[in-house]
Residue frames relative to the residue before (quaternion, step in Angstrom):
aa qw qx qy qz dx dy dz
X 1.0000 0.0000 0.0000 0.0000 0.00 0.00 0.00
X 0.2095 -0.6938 0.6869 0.0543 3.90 -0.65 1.06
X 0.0274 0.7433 -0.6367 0.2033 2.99 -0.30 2.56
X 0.7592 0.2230 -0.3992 0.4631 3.23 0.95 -0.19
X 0.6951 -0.3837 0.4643 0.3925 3.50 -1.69 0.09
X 0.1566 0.7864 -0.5639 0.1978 3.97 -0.05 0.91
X 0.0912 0.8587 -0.5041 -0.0174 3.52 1.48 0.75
X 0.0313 -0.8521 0.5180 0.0683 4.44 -0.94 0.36
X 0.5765 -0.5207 0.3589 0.5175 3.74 1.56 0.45
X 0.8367 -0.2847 0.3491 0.3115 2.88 -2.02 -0.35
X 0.1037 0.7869 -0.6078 0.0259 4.16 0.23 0.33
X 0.4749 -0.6881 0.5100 0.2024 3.08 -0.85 1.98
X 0.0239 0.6341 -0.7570 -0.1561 4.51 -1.07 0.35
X 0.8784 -0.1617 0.2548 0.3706 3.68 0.32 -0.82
X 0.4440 -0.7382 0.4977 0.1010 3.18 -1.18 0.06
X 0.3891 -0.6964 0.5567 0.2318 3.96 -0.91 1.27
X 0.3648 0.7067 -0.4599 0.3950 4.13 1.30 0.06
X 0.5436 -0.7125 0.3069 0.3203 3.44 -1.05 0.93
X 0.5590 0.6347 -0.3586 0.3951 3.46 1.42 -0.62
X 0.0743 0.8802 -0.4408 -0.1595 3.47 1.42 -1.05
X 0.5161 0.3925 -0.5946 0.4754 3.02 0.42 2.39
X 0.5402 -0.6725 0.3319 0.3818 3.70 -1.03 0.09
X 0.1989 0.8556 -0.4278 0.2131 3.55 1.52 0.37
X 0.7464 -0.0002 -0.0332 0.6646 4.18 -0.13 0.97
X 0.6019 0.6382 -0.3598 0.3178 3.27 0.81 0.56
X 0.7414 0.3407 -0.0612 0.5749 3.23 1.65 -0.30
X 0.0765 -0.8277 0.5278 -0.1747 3.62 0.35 1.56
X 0.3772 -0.7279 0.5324 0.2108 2.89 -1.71 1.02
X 0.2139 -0.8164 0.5348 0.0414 3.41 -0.90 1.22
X 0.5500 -0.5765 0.5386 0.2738 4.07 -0.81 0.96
X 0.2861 -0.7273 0.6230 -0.0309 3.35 -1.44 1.81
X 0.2989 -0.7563 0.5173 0.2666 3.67 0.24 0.49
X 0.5560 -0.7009 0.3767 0.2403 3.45 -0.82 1.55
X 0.8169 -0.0627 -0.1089 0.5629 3.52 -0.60 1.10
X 0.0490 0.7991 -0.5337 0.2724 3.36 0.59 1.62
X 0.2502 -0.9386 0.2304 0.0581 3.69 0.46 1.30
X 0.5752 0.4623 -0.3883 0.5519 3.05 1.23 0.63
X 0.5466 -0.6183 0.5224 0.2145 3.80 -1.37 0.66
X 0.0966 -0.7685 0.6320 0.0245 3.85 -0.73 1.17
X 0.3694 -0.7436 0.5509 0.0836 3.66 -1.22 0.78
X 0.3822 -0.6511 0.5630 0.3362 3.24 -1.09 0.21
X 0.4899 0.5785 -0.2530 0.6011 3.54 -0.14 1.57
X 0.7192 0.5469 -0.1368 0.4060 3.09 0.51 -1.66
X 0.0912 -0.7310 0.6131 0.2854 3.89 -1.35 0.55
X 0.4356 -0.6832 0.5847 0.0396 2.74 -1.61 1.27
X 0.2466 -0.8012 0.5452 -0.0088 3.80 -0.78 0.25
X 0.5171 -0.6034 0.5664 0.2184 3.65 -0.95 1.54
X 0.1006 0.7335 -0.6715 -0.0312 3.79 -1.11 0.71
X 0.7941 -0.5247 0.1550 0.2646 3.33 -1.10 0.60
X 0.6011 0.5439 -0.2790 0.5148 3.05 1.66 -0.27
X 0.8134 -0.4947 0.1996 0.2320 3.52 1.17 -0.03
X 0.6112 0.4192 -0.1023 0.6635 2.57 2.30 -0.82
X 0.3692 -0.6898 0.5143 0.3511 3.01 -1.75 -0.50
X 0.2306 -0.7511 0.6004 0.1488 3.10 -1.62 0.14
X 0.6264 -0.3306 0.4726 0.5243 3.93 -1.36 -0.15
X 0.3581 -0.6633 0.6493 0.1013 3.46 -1.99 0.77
X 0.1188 0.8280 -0.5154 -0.1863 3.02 1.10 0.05
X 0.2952 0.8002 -0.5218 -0.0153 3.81 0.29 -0.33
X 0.2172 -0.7503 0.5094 0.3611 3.66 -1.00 -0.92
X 0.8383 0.1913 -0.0383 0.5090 3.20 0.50 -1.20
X 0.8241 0.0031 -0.1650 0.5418 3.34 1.55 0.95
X 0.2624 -0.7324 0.6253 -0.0621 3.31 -0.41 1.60
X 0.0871 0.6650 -0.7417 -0.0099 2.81 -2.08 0.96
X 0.1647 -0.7738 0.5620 -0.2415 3.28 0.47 2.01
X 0.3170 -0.6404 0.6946 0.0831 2.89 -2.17 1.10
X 0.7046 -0.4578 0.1542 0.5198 3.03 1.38 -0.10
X 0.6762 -0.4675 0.3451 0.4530 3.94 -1.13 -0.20
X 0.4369 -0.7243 0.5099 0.1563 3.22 -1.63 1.05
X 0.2497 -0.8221 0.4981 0.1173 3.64 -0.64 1.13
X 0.7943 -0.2103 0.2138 0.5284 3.30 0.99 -1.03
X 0.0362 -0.8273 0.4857 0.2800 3.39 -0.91 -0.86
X 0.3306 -0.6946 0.5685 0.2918 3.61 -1.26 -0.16
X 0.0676 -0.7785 0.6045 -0.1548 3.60 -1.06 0.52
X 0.2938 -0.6609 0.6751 0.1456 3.39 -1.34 0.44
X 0.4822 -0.7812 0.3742 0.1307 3.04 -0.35 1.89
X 0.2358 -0.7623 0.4825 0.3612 4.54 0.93 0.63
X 0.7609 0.4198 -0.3281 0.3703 3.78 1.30 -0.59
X 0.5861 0.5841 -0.2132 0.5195 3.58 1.40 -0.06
X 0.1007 -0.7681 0.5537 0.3055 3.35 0.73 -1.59
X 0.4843 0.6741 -0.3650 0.4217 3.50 1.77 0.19
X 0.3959 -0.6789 0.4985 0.3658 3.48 -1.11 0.37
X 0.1253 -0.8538 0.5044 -0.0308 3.41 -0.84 0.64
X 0.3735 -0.8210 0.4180 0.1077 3.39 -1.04 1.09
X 0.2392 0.7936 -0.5573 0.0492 3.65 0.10 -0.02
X 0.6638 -0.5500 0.4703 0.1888 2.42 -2.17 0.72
X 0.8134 0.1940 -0.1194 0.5353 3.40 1.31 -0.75
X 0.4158 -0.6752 0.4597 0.3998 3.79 -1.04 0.54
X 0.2775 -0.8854 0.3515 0.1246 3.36 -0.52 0.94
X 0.4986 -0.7095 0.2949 0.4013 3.71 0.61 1.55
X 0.8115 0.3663 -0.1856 0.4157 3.38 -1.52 0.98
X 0.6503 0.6471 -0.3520 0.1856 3.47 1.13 -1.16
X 0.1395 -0.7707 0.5760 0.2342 4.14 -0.17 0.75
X 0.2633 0.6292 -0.6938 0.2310 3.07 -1.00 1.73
X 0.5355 -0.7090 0.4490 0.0943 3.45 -0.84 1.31
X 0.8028 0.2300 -0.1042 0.5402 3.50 1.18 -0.74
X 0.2044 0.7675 -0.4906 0.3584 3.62 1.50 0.63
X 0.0384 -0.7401 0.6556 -0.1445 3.13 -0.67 1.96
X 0.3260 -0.6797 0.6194 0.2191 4.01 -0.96 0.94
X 0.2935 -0.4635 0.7471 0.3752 4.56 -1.17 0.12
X 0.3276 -0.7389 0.5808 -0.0966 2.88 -1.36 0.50
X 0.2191 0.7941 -0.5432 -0.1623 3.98 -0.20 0.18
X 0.0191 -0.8938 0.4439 0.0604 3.74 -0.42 1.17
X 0.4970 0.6557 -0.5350 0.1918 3.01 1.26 0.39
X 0.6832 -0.5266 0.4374 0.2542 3.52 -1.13 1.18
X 0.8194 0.3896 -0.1315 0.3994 3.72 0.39 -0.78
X 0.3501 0.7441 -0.5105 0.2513 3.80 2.21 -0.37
X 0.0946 -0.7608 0.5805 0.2744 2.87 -1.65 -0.04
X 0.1637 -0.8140 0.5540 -0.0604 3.76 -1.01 1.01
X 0.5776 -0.4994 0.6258 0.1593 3.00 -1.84 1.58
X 0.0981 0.7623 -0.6374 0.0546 2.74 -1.56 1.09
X 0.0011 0.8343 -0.5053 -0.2206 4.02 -0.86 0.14
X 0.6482 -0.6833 0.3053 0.1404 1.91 -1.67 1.80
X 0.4078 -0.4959 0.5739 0.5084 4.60 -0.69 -0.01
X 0.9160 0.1752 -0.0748 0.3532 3.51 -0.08 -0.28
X 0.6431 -0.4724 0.4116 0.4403 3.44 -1.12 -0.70
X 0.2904 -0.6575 0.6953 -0.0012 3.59 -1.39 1.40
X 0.0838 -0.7325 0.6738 0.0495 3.22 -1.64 0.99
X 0.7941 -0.4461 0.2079 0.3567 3.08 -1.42 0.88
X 0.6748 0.5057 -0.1942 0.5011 3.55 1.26 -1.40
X 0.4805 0.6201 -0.4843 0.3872 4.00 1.45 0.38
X 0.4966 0.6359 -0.4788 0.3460 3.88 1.58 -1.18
X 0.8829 0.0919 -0.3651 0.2804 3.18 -1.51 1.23
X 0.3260 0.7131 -0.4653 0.4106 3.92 2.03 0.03
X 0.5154 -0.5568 0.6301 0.1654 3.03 -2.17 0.44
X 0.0158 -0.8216 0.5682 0.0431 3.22 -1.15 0.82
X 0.1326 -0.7378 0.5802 0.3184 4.12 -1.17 -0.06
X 0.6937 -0.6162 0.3001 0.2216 2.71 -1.26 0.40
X 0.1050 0.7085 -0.6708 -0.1926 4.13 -0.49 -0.55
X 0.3753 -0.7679 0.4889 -0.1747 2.39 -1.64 1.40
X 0.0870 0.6945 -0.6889 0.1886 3.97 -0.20 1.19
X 0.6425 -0.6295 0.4292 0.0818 2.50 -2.07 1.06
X 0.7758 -0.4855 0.3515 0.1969 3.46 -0.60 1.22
X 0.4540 -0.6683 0.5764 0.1225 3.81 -0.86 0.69
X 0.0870 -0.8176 0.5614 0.0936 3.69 0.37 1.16
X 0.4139 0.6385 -0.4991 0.4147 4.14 1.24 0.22
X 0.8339 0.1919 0.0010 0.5175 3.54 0.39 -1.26
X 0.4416 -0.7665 0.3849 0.2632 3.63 1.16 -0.18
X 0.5980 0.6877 -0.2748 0.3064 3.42 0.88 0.91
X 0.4883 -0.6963 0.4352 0.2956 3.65 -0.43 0.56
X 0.3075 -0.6504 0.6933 0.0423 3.63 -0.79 1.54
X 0.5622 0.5143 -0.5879 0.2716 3.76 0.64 0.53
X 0.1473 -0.8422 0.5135 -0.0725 3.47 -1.94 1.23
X 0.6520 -0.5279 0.3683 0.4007 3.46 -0.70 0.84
X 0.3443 -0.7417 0.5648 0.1112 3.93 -0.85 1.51
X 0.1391 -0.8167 0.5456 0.1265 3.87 0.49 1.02
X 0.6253 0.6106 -0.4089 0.2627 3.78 0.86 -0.23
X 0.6466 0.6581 -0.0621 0.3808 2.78 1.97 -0.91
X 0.1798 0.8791 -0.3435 0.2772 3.25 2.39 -0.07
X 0.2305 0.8154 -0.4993 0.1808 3.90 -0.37 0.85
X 0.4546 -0.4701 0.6502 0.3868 3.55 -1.36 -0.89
X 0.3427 0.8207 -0.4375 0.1326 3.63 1.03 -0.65
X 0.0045 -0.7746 0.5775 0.2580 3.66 0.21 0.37
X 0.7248 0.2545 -0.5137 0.3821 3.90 -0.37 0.35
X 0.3128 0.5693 -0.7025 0.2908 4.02 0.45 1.06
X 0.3503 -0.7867 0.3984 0.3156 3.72 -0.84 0.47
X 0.7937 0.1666 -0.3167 0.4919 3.74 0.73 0.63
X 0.5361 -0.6771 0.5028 0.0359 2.72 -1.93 0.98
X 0.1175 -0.8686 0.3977 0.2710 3.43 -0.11 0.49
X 0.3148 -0.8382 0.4367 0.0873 3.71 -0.58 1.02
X 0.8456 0.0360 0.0698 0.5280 3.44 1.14 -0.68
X 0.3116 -0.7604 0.5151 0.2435 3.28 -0.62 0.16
X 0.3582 -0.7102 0.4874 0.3602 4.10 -0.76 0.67
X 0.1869 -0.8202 0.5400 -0.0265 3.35 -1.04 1.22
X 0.4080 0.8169 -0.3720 0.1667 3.51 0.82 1.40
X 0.5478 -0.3508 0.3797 0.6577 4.09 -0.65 -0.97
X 0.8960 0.1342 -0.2636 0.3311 3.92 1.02 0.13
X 0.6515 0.5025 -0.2565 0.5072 3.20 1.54 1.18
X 0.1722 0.8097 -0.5588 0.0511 4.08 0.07 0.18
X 0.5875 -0.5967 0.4260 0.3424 3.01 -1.37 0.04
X 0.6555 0.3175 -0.3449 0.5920 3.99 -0.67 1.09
X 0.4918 0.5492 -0.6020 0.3069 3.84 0.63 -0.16
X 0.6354 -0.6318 0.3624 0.2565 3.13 -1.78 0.75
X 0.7715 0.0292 -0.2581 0.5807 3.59 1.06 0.64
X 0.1915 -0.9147 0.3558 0.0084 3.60 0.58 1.74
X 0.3329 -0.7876 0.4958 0.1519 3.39 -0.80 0.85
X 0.0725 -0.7505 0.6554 -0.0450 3.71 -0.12 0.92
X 0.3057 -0.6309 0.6958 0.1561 3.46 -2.01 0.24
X 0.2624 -0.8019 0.5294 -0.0889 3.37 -0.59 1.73
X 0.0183 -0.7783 0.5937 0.2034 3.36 -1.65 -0.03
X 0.3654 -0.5447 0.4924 0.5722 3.85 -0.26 -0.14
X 0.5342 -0.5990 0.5895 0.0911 2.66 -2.08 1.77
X 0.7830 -0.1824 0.1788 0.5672 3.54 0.60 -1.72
X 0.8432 0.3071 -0.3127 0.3113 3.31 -1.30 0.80
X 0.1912 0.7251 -0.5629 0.3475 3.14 0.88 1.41
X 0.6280 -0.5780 0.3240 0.4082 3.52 -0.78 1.18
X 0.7768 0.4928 -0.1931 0.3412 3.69 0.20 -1.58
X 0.6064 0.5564 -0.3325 0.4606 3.21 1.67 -0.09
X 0.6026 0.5803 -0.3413 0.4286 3.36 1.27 -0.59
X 0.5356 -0.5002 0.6151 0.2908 3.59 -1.71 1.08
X 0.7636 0.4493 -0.3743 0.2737 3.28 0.15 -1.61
X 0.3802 -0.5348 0.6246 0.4235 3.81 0.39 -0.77
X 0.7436 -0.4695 0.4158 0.2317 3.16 -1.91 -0.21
């Protein structure tokens, strides 16, 4: 049962794509050196005009290239490459690349701030956002259950509900499996 509030971002399970795996589906995209804001593993990120990405931080609309996995860098205090789970604000590294899932169709675990009913499967939700755990590298970001609607420009859809020994439906902070509803980059006519 998911009683307490244990919120961990976006966590890739799969995908509604016909291959239904994440194979060419996850690309490495350019962090602009000393890019000043912390990114999570979890976390959407977002194409900006320069080329790179950055944090989405939105709520009640996203315009996301998809979910952040990690990244790689040359550490400016080491001179070592280095892998991490999280982009670490500020960091000056010239060759600071973010993983990336972009496929448009992933699907991803999410917990909810509250409690989901059965009658939420197929509702819109936004998001609420808090900053990430720079110990373990991860995104404390979770599904806004207050926000439950038809809205079509909330950015996620719920698809399923987790059914485990630590998740059901109606628990007081409910894990569900999501997908972005609207405004994922690759979906857009306009470009970037």
């Amino acid at each position: 049962m998911a009683t307490t509030a244990t919120p961990y971002g976006a966590r890739p399970v799969g995908t509604l794509s016909a291959s239904g795996s994440f194979t060419g589906k996850t690309m490495q995209i350019k962090v602009a050196s000393a890019y000043a804001t912390n990114i999570f593993h979890g976390d959407f990120v977002k194409l900006v005009t320069a080329g790179t990405v950055e944090l989405d931080a939105g709520t009640a609309t996203v315009t996301t290239v998809g979910i952040f996995l990690g990244c790689k860098y040359t550490d400016p205090s080491t001179n070592q490459m280095t892998f991490n789970q999280y982009w670490p604000a500020s960091t000056a590294a010239s060759d600071a690349v973010a993983y990336v899932l972009t496929d448009p169709q992933a699907l991803f675990q999410m917990q909810g701030d509250g409690t989901l009913a059965q009658s939420a499967l197929g509702a819109n939700f936004g998001l609420v956002q808090t900053a990430g755990s720079t110990s373990i590298g991860k995104s404390k970001n979770a599904a806004d259950v207050s926000t439950v609607a038809t809205t079509n420009t909330l950015p996620l859809k719920l698809v399923e509900f987790v059914d485990s020994t630590t998740s059901s439906v109606g628990d007081t902070f409910t894990d569900a499996v999501y997908k972005v509803n609207v405004g994922h980059q690759f979906d857009n006519t306009t470009g970037i």
